[in-house]
PyMOL CGO cylinders between C-alpha atoms (Angstrom):
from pymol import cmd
from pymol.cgo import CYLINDER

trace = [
    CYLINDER, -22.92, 21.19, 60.83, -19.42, 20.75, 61.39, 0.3, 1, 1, 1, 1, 1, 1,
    CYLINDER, -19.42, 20.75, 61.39, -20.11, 18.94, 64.49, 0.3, 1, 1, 1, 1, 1, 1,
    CYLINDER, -20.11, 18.94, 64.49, -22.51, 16.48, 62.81, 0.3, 1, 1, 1, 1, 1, 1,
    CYLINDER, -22.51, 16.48, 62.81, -25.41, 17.03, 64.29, 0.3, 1, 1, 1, 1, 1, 1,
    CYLINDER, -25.41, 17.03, 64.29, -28.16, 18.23, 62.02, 0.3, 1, 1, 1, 1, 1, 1,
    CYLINDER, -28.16, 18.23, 62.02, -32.02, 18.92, 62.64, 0.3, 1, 1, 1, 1, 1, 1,
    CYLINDER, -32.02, 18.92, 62.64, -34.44, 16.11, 62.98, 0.3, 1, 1, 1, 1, 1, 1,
    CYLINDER, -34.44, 16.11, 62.98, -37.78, 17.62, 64.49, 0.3, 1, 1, 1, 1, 1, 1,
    CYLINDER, -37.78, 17.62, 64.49, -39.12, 19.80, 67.17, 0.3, 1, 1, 1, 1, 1, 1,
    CYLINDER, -39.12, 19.80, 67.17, -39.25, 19.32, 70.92, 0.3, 1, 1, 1, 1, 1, 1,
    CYLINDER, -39.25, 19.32, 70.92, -42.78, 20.19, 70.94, 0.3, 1, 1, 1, 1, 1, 1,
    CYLINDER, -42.78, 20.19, 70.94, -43.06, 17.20, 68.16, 0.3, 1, 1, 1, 1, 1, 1,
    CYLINDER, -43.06, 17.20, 68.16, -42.35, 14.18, 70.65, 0.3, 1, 1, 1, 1, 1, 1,
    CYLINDER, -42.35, 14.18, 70.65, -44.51, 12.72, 72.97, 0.3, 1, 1, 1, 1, 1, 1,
    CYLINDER, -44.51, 12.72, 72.97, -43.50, 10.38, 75.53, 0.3, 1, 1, 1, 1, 1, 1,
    CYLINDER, -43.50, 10.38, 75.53, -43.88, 6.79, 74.12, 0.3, 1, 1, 1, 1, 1, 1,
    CYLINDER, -43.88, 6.79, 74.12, -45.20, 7.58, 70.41, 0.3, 1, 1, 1, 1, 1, 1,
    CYLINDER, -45.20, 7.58, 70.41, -42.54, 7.09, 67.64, 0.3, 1, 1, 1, 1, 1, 1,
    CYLINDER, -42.54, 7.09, 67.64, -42.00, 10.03, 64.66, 0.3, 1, 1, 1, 1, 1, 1,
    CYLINDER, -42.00, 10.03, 64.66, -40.85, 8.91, 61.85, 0.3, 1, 1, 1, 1, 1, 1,
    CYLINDER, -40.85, 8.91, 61.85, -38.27, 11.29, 59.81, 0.3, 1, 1, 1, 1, 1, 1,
    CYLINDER, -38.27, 11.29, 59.81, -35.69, 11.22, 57.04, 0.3, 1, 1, 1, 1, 1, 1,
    CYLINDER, -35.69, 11.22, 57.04, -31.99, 12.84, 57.32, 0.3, 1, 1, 1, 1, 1, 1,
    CYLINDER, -31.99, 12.84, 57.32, -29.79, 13.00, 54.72, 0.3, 1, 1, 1, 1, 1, 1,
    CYLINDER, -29.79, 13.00, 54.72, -31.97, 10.14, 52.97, 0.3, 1, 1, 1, 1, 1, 1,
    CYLINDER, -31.97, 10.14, 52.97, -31.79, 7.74, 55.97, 0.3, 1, 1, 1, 1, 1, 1,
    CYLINDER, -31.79, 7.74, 55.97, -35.03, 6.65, 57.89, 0.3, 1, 1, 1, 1, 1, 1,
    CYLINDER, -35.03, 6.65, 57.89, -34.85, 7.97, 61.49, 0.3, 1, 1, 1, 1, 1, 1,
    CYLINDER, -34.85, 7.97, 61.49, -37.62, 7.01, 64.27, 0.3, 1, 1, 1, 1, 1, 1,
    CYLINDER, -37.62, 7.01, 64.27, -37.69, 9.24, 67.23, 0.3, 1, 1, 1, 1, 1, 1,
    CYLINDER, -37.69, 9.24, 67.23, -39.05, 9.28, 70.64, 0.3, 1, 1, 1, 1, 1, 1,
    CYLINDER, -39.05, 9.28, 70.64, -39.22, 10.00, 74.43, 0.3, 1, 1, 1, 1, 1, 1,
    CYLINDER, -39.22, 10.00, 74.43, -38.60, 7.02, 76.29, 0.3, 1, 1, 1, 1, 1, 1,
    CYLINDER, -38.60, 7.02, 76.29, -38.65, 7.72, 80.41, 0.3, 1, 1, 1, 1, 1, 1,
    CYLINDER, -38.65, 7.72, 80.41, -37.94, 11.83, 79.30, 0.3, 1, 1, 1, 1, 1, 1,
    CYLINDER, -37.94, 11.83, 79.30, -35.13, 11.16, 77.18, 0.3, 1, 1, 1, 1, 1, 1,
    CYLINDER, -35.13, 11.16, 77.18, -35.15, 11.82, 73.43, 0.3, 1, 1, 1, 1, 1, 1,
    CYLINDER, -35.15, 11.82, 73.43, -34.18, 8.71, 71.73, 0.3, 1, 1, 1, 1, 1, 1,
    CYLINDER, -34.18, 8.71, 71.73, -33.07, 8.19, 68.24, 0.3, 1, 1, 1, 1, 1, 1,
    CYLINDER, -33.07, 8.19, 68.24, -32.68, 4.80, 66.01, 0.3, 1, 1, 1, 1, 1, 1,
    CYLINDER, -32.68, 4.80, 66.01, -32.75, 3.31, 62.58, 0.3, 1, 1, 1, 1, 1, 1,
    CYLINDER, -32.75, 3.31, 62.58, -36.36, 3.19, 61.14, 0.3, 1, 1, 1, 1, 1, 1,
    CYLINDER, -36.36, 3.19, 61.14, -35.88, 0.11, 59.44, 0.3, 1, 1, 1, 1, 1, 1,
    CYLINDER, -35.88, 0.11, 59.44, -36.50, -3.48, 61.50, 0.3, 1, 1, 1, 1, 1, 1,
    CYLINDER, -36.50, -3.48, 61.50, -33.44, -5.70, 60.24, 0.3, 1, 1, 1, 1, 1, 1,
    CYLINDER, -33.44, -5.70, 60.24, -35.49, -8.58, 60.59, 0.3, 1, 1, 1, 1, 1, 1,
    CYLINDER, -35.49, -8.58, 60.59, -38.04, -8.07, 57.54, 0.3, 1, 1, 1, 1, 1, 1,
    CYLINDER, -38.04, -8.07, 57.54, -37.26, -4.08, 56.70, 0.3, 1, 1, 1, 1, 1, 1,
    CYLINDER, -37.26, -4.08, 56.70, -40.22, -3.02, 58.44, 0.3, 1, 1, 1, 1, 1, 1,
    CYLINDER, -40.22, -3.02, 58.44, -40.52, 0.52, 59.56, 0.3, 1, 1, 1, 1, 1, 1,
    CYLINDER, -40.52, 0.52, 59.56, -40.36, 0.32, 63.35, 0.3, 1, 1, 1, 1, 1, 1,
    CYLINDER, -40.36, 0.32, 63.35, -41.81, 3.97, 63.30, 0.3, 1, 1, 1, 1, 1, 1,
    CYLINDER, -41.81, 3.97, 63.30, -45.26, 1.76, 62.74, 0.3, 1, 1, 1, 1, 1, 1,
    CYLINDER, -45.26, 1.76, 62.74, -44.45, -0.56, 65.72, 0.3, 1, 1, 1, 1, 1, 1,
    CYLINDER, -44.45, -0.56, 65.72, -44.94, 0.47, 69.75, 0.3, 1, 1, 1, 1, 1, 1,
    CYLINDER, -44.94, 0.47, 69.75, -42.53, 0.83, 72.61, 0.3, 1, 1, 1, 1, 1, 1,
    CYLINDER, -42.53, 0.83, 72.61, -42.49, -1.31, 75.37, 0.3, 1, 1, 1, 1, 1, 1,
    CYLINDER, -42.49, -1.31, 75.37, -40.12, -2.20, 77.90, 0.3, 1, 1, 1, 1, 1, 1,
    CYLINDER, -40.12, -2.20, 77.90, -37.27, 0.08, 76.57, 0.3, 1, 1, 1, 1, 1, 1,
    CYLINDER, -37.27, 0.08, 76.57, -37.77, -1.31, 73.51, 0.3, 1, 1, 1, 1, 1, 1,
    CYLINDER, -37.77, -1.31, 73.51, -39.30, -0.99, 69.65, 0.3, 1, 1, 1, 1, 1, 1,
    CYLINDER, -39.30, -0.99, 69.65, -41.55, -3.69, 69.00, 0.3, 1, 1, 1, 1, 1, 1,
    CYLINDER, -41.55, -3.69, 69.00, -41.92, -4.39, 64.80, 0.3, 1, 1, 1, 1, 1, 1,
    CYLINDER, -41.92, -4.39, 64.80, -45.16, -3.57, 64.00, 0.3, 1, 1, 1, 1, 1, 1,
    CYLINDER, -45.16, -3.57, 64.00, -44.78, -6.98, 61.33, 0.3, 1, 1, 1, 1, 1, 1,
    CYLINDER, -44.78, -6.98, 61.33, -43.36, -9.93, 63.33, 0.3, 1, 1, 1, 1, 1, 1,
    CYLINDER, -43.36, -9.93, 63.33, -42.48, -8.72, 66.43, 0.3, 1, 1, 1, 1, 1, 1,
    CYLINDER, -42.48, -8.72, 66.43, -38.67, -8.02, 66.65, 0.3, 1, 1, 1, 1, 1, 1,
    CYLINDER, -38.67, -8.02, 66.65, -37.98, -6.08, 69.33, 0.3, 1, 1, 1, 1, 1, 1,
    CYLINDER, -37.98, -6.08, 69.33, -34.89, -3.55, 69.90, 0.3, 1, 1, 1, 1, 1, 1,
    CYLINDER, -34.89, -3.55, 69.90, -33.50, -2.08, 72.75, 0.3, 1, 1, 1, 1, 1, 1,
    CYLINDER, -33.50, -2.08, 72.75, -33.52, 1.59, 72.30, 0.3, 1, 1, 1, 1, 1, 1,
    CYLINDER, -33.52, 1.59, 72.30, -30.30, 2.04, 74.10, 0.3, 1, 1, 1, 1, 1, 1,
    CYLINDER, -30.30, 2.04, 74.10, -28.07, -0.41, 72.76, 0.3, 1, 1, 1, 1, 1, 1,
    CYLINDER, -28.07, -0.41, 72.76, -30.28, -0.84, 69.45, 0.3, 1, 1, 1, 1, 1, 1,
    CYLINDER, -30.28, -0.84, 69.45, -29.32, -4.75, 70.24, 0.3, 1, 1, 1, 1, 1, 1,
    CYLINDER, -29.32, -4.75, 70.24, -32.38, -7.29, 69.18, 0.3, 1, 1, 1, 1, 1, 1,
    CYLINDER, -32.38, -7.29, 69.18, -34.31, -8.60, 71.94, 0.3, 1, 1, 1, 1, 1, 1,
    CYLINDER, -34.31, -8.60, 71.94, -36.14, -10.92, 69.68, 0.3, 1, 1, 1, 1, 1, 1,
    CYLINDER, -36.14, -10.92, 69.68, -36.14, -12.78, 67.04, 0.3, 1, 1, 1, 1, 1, 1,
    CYLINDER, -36.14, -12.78, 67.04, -33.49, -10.67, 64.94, 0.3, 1, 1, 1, 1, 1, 1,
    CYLINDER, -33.49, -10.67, 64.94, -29.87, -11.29, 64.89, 0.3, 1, 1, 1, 1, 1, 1,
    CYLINDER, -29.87, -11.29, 64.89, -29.35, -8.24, 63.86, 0.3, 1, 1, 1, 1, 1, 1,
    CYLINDER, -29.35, -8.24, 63.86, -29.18, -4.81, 65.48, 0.3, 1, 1, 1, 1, 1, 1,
    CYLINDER, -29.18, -4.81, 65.48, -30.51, -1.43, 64.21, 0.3, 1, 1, 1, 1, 1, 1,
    CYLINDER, -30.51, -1.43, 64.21, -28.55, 2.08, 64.57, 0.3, 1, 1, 1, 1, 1, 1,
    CYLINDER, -28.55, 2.08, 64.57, -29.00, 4.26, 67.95, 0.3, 1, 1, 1, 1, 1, 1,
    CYLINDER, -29.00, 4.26, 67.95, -28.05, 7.92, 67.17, 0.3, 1, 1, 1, 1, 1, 1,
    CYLINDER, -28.05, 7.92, 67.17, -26.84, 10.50, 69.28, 0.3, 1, 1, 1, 1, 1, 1,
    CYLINDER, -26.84, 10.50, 69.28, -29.12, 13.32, 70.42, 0.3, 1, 1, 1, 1, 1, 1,
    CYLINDER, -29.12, 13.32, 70.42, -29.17, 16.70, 71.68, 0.3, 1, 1, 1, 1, 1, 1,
    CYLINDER, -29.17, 16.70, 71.68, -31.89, 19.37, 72.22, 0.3, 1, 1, 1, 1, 1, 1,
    CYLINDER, -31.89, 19.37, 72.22, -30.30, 22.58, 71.39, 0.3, 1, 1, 1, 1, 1, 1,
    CYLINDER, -30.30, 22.58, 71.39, -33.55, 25.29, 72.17, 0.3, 1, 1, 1, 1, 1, 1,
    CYLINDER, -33.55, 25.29, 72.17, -36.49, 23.89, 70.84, 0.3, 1, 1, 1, 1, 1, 1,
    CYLINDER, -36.49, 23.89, 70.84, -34.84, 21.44, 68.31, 0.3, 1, 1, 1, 1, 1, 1,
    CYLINDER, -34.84, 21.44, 68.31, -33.68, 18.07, 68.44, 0.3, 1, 1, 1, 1, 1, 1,
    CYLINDER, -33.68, 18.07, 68.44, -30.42, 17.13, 66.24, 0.3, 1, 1, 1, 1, 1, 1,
    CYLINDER, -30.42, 17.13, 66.24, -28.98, 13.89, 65.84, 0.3, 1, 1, 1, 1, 1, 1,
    CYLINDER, -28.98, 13.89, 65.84, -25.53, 12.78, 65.05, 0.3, 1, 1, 1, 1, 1, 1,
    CYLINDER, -25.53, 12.78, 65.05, -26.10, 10.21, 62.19, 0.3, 1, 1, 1, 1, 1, 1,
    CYLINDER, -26.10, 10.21, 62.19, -22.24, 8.52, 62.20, 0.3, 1, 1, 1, 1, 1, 1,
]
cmd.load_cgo(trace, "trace")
């Protein structure tokens, strides 16, 4: 689209709390509800290269399913013990879809 924002999943598809893991364009995209709100990030931890899609939420964050890095879903800033951040990606729901704005 000319906007950006392209198709990820369905509403229906998210559940409040359980990460989806999907693929636009080639790049790894985990999705969720967190507190209502669709939430989208990188899918890879930048700690080991993990796929945080595998991991759990908990406390407004993505916990690495591997070591334990956590992410705020937010920011996408590590909580612990990466130094490095991951991608948060805009959202919208436009009907029943949900699109994300990859840049």
């Amino acid at each position: 689209m000319a906007d950006g924002f392209v198709f990820a999943a369905k509403l229906a598809d998210l559940q409040e709390g359980v990460i989806l893991s999907v693929r636009i364009d080639e790049v790894p995209v985990a999705l969720t509800k967190l507190n209502g709100q669709v939430r989208a990030f990188g899918d890879v931890c930048t700690h080991d290269d993990g796929p945080l899609s595998e991991g759990h939420i908990e406390d407004n964050c993505v916990v690495c399913p591997r070591h334990g890095a956590r992410f705020d879903l937010f920011t996408g800033k590590p909580t612990f013990p990466a130094a490095i951040g991951i991608p948060i990606y805009e959202t919208r729901i436009v009907g029943d879809a949900v699109e994300v704005k990859l840049s």
